[in-house]
C-alpha positions in Angstrom: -59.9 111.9 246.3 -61.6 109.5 244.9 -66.0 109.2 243.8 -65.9 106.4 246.5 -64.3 109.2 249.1 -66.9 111.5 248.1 -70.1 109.9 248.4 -69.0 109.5 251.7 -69.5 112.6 252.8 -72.4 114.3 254.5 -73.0 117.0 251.9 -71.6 117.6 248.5 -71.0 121.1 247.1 -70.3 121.0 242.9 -69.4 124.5 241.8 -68.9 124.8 237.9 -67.7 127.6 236.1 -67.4 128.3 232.4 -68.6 127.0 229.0 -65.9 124.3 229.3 -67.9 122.2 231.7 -71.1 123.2 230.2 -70.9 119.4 228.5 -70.1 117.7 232.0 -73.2 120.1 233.4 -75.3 118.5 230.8 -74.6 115.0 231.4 -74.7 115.1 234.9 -78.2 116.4 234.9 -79.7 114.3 231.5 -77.5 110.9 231.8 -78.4 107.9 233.8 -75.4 106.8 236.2 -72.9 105.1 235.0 -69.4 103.7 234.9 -68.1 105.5 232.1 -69.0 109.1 233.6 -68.3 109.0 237.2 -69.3 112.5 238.1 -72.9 111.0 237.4 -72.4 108.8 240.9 -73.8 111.9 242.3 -76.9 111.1 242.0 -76.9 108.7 244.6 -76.3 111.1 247.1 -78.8 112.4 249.2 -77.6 115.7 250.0 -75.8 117.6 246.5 -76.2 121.1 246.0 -74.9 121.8 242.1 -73.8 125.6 241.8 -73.2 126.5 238.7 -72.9 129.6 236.1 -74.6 130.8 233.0 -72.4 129.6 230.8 -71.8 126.1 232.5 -75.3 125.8 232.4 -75.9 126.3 228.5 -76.0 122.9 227.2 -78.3 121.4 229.5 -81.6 123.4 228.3 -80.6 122.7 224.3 -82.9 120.1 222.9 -85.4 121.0 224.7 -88.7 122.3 224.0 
């Protein structure tokens, strides 16, 4: 299944677990959309709900103040 197969549907449910997609987590949430990430095509859905753990999580607070 394809991004263009995705956005197609009604909702979209992203569950991440564990620190190895804490760096995908990060640049979903920080990154404009683009090409060369396609995960951050998400964004331009109306309806995602992004479920994610602890450690999945980690990276996107860090630089932060």
């Amino acid at each position: 299944m394809g991004i263009a197969s995705i956005l197609k549907s009604k909702k979209i449910i992203l569950l991440a677990s564990g620190e190895n997609k804490a760096e995908a987590i990060s640049r979903l949430l920080r990154e404009p959309v683009t090409g060369n990430f396609p995960a951050s095509a998400l964004k331009l859905h109306s309806n995602v709900t992004l479920i994610v753990d602890q450690q999945a999580y980690r990276k996107v607070n860090l630089g932060k103040e």
